[in-house]
N, C-alpha and C positions, 0 to 999 in steps of 0.2 A: 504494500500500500504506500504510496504517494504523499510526503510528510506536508502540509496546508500550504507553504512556500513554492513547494513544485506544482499545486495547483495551481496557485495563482498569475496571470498573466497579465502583465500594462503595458498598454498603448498609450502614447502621449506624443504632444507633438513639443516638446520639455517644459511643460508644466505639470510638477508630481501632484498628483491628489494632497489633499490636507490631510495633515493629520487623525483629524477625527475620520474621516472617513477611509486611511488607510489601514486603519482599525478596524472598522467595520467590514472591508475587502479580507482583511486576515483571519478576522472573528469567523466569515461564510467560509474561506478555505477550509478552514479547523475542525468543520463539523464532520461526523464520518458519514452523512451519507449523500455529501456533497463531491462530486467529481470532478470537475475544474472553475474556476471562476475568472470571467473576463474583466479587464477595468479597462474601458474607451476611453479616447481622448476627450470627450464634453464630461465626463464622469461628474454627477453631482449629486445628492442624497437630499431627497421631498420626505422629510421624515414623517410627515403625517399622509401619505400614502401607502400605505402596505398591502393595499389588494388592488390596482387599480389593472383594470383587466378591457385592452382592444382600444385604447383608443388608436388612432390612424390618420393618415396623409394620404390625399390620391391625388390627380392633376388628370384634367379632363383638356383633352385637342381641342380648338375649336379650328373654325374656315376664315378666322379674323387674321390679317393684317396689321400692324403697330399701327400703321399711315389709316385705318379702317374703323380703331377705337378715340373716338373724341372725348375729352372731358365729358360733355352732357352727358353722351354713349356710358363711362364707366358708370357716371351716379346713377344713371335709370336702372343699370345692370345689379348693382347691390340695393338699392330702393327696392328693388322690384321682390328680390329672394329675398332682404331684412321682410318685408310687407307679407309674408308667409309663415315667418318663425311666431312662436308659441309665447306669449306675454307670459305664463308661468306652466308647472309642470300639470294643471288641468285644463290648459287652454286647448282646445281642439282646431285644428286646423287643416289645409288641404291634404297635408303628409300624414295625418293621424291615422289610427288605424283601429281594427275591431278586435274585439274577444277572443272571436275565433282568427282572427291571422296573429294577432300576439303569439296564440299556444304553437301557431305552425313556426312560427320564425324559431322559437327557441330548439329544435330541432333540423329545421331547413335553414336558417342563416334568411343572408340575403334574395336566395331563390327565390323562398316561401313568398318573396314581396312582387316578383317577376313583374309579374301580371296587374295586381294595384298599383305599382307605377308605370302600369304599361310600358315597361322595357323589356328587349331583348332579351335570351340565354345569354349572351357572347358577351350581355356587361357585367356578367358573374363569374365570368373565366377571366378577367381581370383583376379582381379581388384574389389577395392572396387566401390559401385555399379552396378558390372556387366560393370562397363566400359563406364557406359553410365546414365547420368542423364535425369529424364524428360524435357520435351522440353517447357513446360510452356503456352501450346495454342497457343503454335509458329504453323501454319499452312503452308499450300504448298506456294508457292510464296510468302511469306514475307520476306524471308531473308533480301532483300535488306531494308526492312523496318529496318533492326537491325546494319546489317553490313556495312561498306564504301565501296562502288563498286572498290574501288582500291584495297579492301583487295581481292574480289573476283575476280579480271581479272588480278592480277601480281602475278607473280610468290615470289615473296616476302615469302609470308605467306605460301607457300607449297614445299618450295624446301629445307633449312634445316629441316630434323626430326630427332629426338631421339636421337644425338651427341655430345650436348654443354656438355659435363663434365667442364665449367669454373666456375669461382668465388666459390662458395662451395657448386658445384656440384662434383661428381665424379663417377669414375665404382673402383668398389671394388671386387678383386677377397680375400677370406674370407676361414678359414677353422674352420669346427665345434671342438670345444674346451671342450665345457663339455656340460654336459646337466642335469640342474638344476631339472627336470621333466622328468624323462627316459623314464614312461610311455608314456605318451604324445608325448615327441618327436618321439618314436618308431612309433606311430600310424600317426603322419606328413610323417614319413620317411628321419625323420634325427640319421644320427649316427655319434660317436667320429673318427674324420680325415676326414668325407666328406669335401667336395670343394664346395661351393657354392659360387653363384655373387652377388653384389648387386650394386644398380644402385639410383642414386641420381642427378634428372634434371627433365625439364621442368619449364614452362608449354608451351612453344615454342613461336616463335615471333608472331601468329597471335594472342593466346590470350591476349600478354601484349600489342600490337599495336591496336587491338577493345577495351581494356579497357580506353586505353588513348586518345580515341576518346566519354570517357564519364566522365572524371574527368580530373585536371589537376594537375600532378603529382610533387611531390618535385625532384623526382629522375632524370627527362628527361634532358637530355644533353642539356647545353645552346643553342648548333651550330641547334639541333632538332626542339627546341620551334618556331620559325620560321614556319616549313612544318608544323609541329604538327594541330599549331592553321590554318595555311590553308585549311588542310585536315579537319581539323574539322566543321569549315566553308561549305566547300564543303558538308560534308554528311549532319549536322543540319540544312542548312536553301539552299539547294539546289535540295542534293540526295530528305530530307524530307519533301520539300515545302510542305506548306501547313496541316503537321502532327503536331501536338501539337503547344501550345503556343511560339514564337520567345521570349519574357520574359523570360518565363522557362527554357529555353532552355539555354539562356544567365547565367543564373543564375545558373542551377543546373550542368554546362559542362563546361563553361569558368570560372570560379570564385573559391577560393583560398577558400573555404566555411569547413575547416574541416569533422564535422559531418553534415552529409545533409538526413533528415528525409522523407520520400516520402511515399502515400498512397499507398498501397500493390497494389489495383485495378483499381487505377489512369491510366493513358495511358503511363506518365513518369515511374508510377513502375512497369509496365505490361513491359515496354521496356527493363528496365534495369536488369527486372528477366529473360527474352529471352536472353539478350547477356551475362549473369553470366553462362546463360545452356550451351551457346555456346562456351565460353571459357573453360568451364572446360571438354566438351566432346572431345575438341581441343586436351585439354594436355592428355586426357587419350588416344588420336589417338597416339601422338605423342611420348607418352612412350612404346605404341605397339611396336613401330617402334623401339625402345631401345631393346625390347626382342628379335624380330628378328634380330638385330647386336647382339645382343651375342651370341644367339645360332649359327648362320655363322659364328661367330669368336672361339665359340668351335669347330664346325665343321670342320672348313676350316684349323685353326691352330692350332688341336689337333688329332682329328680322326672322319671320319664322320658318324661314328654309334655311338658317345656319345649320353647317356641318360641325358636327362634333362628335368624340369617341372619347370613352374612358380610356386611357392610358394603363393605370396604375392604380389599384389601392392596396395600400402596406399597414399592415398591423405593426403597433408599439406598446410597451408596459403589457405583456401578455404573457400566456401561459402556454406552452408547447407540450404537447405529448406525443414522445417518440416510443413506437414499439417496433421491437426487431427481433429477432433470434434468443440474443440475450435477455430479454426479457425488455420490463417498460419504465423508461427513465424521462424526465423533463428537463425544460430549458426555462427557465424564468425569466425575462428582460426588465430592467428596468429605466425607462428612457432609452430603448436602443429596440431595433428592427432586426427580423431573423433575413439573414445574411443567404440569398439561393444564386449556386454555380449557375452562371449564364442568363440570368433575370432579371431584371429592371429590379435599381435601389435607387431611392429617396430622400437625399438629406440635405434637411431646409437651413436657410440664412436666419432673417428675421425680416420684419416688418420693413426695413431698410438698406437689407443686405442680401444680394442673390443668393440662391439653390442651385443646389444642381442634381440632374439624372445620372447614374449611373448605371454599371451594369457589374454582376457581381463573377469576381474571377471563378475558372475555370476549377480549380484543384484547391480549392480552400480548405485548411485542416479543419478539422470538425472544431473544436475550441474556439476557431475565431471567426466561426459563423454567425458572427452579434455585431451589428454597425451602429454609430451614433445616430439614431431619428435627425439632429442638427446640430447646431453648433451653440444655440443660444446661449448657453455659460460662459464660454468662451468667447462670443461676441461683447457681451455685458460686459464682461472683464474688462477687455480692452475698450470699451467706450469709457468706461469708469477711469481708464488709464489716458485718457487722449488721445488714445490709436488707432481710432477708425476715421480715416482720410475719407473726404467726400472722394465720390466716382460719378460716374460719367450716367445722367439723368436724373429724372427727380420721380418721386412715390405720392400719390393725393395717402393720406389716411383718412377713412372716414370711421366714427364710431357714433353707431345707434341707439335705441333704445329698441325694444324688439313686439312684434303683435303687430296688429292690423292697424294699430293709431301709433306707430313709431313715428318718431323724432328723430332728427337730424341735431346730436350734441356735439359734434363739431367735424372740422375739417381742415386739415391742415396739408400743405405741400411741402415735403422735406428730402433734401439732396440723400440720392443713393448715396450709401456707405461703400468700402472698401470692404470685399472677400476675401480678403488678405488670412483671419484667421478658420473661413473655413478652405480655401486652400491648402493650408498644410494639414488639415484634417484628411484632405481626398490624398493629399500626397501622401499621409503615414499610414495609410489602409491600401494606396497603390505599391507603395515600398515593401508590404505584408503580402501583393499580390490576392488580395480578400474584393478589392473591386477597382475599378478607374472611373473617370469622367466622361461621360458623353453629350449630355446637353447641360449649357447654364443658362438659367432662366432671372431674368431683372425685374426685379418688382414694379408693377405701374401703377393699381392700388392696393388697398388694406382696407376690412373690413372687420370691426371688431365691434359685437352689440353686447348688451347687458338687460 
């Protein structure tokens, strides 16, 4: 066995992690039934996050030319998708959805939504996974064996989709910049001036509201803790009489327990592999629902014979289940995307600082198949330091208020920053041979509601 030092691997482009948290990278190596642990160069620790499961980035083509989007064009274009999102989580709206397709999503993913957002097959095989994870021996009528019957009979959990651009989420309307790989990009069907979106949110409130009815989170609102622990009550030793041990149960759901180890084939781990399926099919439902507002909001506030195609959608902060030969082991991300030989990768700038596409190398060792979602820490850093040089164009930001009677809270025009530090991000993951560059994209606006 592999003493927690030879687990552990850093990436940096030479900035070392801090100390607290190379503690905590040494703490995860140590444990025995941990097998390697990666530390990326944007490496940062959301300490009141500990279950956050799918949220995602995708970026959708459109038939737009840079010369083609006018200032008006942008504001109508996020007017239009803010004027759809959800004023709070009972607001119903055009992306809402019913009873019965909530229960299919949490088993189909984003397929089950195919057809309510009248889209295609072929925009679920762009989603990683196809959109939709196995279901884990989850069978016909067990749902409620997973889920809290409140999640399933209130509108709560299915009435905001696809809308939250808050806290550092966003919709990003992007123009192709250069393209590091002409070939490649050519064969995507990206060219220099296209218009492409991208899209930064999830994983929606039913997945973070069934996760917190299996751990007990640092992040939950004081005024919450209260319902929280009733509802949880409710589902564990009322909804589940009689299903697994009331110890256990106490133990592994109510209790402050950090890292909490569970047998794969146990009943407790049988359970908590069904509700990780089902959260994460959640958010891939729910960023459906993202693509279908943008395309409505090209359509509706730009021209309704625009071309457009999903590109990309990429899961981050998620849960992976591999099974093989060996038997069945996970990947945990946190802030970082699973890393696939020969596949379009994702990692963003900020509100002021280009992205770019890439494509993930050919022979990547299993260990460092985890890439940074973006650079954002690393961005901050250096602004906080004086080191992001303007660059060459400028970004409108707009931020909303969100519902049917949104507001316009302001708007500013602010010079593109320098990529300067996620450049050496692409170079310390190209150096590793793990991916390269092939499209960088320039921000044109930002849209951020609350």
């Amino acid at each position: 066995m592999r003493n927690s030092l030879e687990k552990l691997t850093l990436l940096s482009i030479g900035e070392e992690p801090s100390a607290p948290i190379r503690q905590s990278l040494e703490e995860l190596s140590a444990l025995p039934y941990v097998g390697s642990v990666l530390s990326l160069p944007d490496v940062h620790w959301k300490e009141d996050m500990e279950v956050p499961l799918n949220d995602g980035m995708g970026v959708v083509k459109t038939g737009l030319h840079v010369d083609d989007l006018s200032p008006e064009r942008l504001a109508a274009f996020f007017t239009r998708v803010n004027a759809s999102s959800a004023a709070n989580h009972f607001d119903t709206n055009r992306y809402s959805i019913s009873t019965a397709e909530l229960r299919r999503t949490l088993t189909g993913g984003a397929r089950a939504l195919l057809s309510r957002y009248q889209l295609d097959a072929s925009v679920a095989e762009h989603f990683e996974d196809g959109g939709c994870v196995p279901p884990n021996g989850l069978g016909p009528g067990s749902l409620v064996d997973v889920v809290p019957l409140q999640l399933l009979l209130t509108t709560f959990s299915r009435s905001e989709m696809g809308l939250n651009f808050g806290g550092n989420h966003f919709l990003e309307v992007q123009v192709v910049e250069a393209l590091p790989d002409p070939e490649l990009a050519a064969r995507w069907g990206f060219e220099v001036g296209q218009v492409v979106v991208m899209y930064h949110l999830g994983p929606g409130p039913f997945s973070a509201t069934l996760l917190n009815h299996y751990s007990r989170r640092s992040k939950l609102q004081p005024a919450r803790v209260p319902l929280f622990f009733a509802s949880k009550l409710l589902f564990h030793y009322l909804q589940r009489m009689g299903k697994g041990s009331a110890a256990k149960k106490w133990a592994l759901h109510f209790r402050n327990n950090r890292w909490t180890p569970m047998p794969t084939d146990s009943e407790e781990g049988r359970l908590m592999r069904q509700a990780f399926a089902m959260a994460i099919n959640f958010g891939y439902a729910y960023r459906l629902a993202t693509v279908r507002a943008i395309v409505d909001g090209l359509h509706e506030a730009i021209s309704p014979g625009l071309a457009w195609e999903l590109f990309c959608d990429i899961s981050h902060n998620g849960i992976e289940e591999r099974v093989s030969p060996e038997g069945v082991s996970w990947v945990a991300r946190h802030n970082a995307c699973r890393l696939e030989p020969g596949q379009p990768a994702l990692v963003a700038g900020m509100y002021d600082v280009p992205s770019f596409l890439g494509i993930g190398g050919a022979n990547v060792d299993t260990r460092l198949r985890s890439y940074d979602h973006g650079a954002g820490h690393l961005i901050e850093t250096a602004r906080k330091q004086g080191g992001l040089a303007p660059a060459q164009g400028h970004v409108t930001r707009f931020r909303m208020s969100r519902g049917r009677g949104a507001k316009l809270l302001s708007r500013k025009e602010l010079p593109v920053r320098s990529s300067e530090r996620l450049d050496r991000v692409m170079e310390c993951f190209e150096g590793h041979g793990m991916m390269r560059p092939v499209v960088k994209l320039r921000p044109l606006g930002n849209l951020k509601n609350r």
